[in-house]
C-alpha positions in Angstrom: -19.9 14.4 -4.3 -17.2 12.2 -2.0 -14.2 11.9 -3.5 -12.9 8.4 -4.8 -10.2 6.7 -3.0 -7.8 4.4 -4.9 -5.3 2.6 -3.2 -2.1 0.7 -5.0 -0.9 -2.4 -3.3 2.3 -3.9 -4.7 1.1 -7.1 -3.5 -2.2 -8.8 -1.6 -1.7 -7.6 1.5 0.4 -4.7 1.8 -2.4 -2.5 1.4 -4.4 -4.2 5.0 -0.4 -3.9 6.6 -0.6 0.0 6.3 -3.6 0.8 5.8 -6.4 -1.4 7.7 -7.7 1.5 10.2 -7.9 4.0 7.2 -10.0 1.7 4.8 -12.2 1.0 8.1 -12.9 5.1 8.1 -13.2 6.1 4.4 -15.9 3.1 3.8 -17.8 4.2 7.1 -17.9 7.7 5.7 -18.9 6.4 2.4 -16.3 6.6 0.2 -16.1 4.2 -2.4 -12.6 2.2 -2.3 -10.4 0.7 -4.7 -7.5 -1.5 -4.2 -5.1 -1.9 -7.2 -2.8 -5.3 -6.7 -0.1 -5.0 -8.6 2.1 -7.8 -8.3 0.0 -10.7 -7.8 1.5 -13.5 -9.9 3.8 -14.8 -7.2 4.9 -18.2 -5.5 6.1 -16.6 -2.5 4.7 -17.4 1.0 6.4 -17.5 4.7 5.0 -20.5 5.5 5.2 -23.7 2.7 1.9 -23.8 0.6 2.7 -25.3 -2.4 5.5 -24.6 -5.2 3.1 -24.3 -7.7 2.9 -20.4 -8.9 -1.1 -20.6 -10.0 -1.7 -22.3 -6.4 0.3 -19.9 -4.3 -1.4 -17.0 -5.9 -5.0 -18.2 -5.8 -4.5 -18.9 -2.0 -3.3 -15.4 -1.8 -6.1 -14.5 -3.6 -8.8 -15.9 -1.3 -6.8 -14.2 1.3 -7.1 -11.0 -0.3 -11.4 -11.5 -0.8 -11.1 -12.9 3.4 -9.7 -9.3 4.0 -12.6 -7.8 1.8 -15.1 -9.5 3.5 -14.5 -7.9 7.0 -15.8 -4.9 5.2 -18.7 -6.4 3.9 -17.0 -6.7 0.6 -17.2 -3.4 -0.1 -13.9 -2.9 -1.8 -13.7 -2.7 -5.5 -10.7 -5.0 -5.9 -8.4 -5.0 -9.0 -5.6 -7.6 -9.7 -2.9 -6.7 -12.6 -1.6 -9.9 -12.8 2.2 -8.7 -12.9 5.2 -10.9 -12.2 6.5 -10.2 -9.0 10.3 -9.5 -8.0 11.3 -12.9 -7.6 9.7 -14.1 -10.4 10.7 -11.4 -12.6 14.9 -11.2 -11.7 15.5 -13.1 -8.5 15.8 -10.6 -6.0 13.7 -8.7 -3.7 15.2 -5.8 -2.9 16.6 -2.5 -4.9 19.8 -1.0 -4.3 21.1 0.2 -7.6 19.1 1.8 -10.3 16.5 0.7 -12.3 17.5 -2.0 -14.9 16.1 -1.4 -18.3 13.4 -4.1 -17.6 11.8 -2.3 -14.3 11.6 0.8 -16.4 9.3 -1.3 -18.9 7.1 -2.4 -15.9 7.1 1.4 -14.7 5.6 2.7 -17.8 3.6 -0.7 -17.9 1.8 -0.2 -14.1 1.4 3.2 -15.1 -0.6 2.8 -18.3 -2.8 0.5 -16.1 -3.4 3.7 -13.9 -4.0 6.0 -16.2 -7.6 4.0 -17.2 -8.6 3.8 -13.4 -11.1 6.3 -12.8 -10.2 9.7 -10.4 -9.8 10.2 -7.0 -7.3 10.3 -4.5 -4.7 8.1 -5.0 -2.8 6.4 -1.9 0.8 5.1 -2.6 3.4 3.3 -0.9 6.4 5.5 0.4 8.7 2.3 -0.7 10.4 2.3 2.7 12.3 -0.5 2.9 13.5 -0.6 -1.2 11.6 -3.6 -1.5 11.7 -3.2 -5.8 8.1 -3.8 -6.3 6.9 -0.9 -4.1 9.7 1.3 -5.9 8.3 0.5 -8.9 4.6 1.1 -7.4 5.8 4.7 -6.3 7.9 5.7 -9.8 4.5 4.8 -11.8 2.6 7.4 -9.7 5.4 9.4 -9.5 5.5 9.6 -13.1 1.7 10.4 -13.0 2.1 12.8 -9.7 1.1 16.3 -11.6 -1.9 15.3 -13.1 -3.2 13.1 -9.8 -3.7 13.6 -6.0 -1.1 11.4 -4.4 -1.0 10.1 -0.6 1.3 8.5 0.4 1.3 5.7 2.9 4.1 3.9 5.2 5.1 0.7 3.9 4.9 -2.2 7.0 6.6 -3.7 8.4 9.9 -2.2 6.8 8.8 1.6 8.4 9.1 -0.5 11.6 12.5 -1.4 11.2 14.3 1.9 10.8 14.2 4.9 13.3 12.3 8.1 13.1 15.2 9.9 12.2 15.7 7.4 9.1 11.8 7.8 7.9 11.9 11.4 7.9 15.1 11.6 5.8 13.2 9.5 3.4 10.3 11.9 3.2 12.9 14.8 3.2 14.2 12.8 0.1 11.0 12.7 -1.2 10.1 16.3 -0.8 12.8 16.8 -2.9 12.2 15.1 -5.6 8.7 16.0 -5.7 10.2 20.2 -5.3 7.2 20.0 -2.8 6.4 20.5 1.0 4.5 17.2 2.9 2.8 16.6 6.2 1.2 14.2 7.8 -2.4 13.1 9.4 -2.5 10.4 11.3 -5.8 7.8 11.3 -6.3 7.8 14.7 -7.4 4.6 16.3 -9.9 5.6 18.5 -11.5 7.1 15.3 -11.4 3.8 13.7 -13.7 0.9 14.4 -11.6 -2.0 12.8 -9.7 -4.4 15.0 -6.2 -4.4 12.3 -4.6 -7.2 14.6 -7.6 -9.7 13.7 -7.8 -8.4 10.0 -4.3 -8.4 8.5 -4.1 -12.5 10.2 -5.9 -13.4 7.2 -2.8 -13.3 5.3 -1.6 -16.5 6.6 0.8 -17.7 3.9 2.3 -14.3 4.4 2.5 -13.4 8.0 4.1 -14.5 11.4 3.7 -14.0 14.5 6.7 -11.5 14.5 5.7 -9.6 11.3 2.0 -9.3 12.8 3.8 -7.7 16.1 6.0 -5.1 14.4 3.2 -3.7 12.3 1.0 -3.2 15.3 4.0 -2.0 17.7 4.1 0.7 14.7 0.5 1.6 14.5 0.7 1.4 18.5 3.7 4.4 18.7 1.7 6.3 16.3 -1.7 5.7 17.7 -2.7 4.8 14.2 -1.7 5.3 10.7 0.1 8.3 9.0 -0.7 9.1 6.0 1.7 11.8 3.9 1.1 14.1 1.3 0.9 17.6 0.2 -1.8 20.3 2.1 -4.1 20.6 -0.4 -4.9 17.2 -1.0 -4.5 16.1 2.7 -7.0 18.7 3.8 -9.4 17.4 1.2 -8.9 13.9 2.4 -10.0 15.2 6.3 -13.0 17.1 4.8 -14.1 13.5 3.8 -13.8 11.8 7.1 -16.4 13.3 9.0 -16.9 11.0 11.6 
């Protein structure tokens, strides 16, 4: 029996940033997919849309079903309806601890995941300390002994800071999880998805410059890398046959 893959997104589209050209494999080798949007009450766009909250996030919305459709809608799509950081305290990114408020929404995200059904479970690495990833990441964290746990680079931030800088972050990680991790890397030439074309259906969220970074990334690595311990990386690679 394949294996379940569930994928948390903080928000409508960082799941396609880092992770286009490994949904393209699992679903061509069958697996059933899940993305869990977590933050998806939002009125935040790059480019003007409306200052209405219920507009911006139905526009991101049919964004999000635009991406689905390049796989044949195949993706079991699940939106919490959470408050994202700007709406919630009024900044984006973390760099002190958690307040006693993002604590509540840690325990809240992972109640949710606790009902969603088994599998391998991909997570961002919350490069970049954008808060809602960091919450993302504590949830499963929280969870991480009783799950299998990817972990995926969060784009464009993984861009924007030097190898030297991501590894330190995993070695940070590695710590806190008292656990070894390695990598496998999606190759592109495994992958049958052109990621440029699909992550430009997020047009209220991405520019021209954005769009670049994230494919100058996947470009240096020839694809994605995906991080986590042996045991559950090799049974990710015994699913992706072809």
């Amino acid at each position: 029996m394949s294996v379940n893959i569930n994928i948390l997104s903080p928000h409508m589209d960082d799941a396609a940033y880092g992770l286009t050209l490994s949904i393209g494999r699992f679903i061509n080798n069958k697996l059933l997919v899940t993305i869990v949007n977590c933050f998806t009450v939002t009125k935040w766009t790059i480019v003007f849309v409306s200052k209405d909250i219920k507009e911006v996030s139905l526009v991101r919305e049919k964004e999000d079903i635009a991406f689905n459709t390049i796989f044949n809608s195949s993706i079991h799509i699940i939106n919490l309806n959470l408050l994202d950081a700007p709406l919630r305290n009024g900044y984006i990114f973390q760099y002190k601890p958690f307040e006693p408020d993002e604590w509540d929404m840690v325990n809240e995200l992972k109640n949710h995941l606790e009902k969603i059904a088994d599998g391998i479970w991909l997570c961002p690495l919350a490069i970049g300390n954008h808060i809602d990833h960091a919450i993302c990441r504590e949830a499963i964290l929280q969870l991480y002994k009783k799950i299998k746990v990817i972990f995926y680079e969060d784009m464009p931030y993984a861009y924007r800071i030097s190898e030297e800088e991501r590894m330190l972050h995993i070695k940070e990680l590695e710590e806190r999880l008292q656990a070894p991790l390695i990598y496998f890397i999606n190759e592109v030439q495994h992958c049958t998805i052109d990621k440029g074309q699909a992550i430009r259906v997020y047009k209220s969220q991405l520019n021209d410059e954005i769009c670049a970074e994230i494919l100058a990334h996947m470009s240096g690595l020839a694809g994605e890398r995906l991080w986590g311990e042996a045991e559950v990386i090799d049974l990710l690679k015994n699913e992706l046959s072809c």
